[in-house]
Steps between C-alpha positions, in 0.01 A plus 500: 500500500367291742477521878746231540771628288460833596571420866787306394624792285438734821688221692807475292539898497489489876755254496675670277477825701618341758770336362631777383480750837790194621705560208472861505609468849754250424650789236483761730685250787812420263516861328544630871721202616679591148525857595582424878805304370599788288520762843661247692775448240459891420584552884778242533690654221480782691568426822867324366537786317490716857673218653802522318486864512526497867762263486703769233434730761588350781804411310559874406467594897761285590753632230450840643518398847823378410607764316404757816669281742810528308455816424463557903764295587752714232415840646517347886852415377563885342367642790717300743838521281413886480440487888848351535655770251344802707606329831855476353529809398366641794770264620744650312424842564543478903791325442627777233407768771668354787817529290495846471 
């Protein structure tokens, strides 16, 4: 081999060395863009998944506040119609009393 063709055969593998530390790069740049993509879609699914949960939830909270305020609203109306019975009967009772 002569000197001439042996530098040029040292030359192209240095190229080629070269030329390939880009690529590898370039591989390495588009399998973590690749896997980047893959979280962020990962994550988005999830974060619509707890989205709507929230929103179930949410939902679910104001069904039982309703519920409890009707609930509190029923027994406010036992309690006063049993207020009224006792004070009538109380009622009654004086008024039974004085007419013996």
């Amino acid at each position: 081999m002569s000197a001439c063709s042996c530098y040029f055969s040292v030359k192209f593998k240095s190229c080629s060395d070269d030329c390939l530390q880009p690529r590898e790069k370039q591989v390495e740049i588009d399998q973590l863009q690749y896997e980047l993509g893959a979280v962020r879609r990962r994550t988005d699914t999830e974060v619509a998944s707890l989205r709507q949960r929230v929103a179930d939830l949410e939902l679910q909270v104001c069904e039982a506040r309703k519920e409890a305020d009707e609930y509190y609203r029923a027994s406010v109306e036992r309690n006063t119609e049993a207020t009224a019975l006792a004070h009538q009967v109380s009622l009654y009772s004086l008024l039974r009393g004085d007419l013996r």
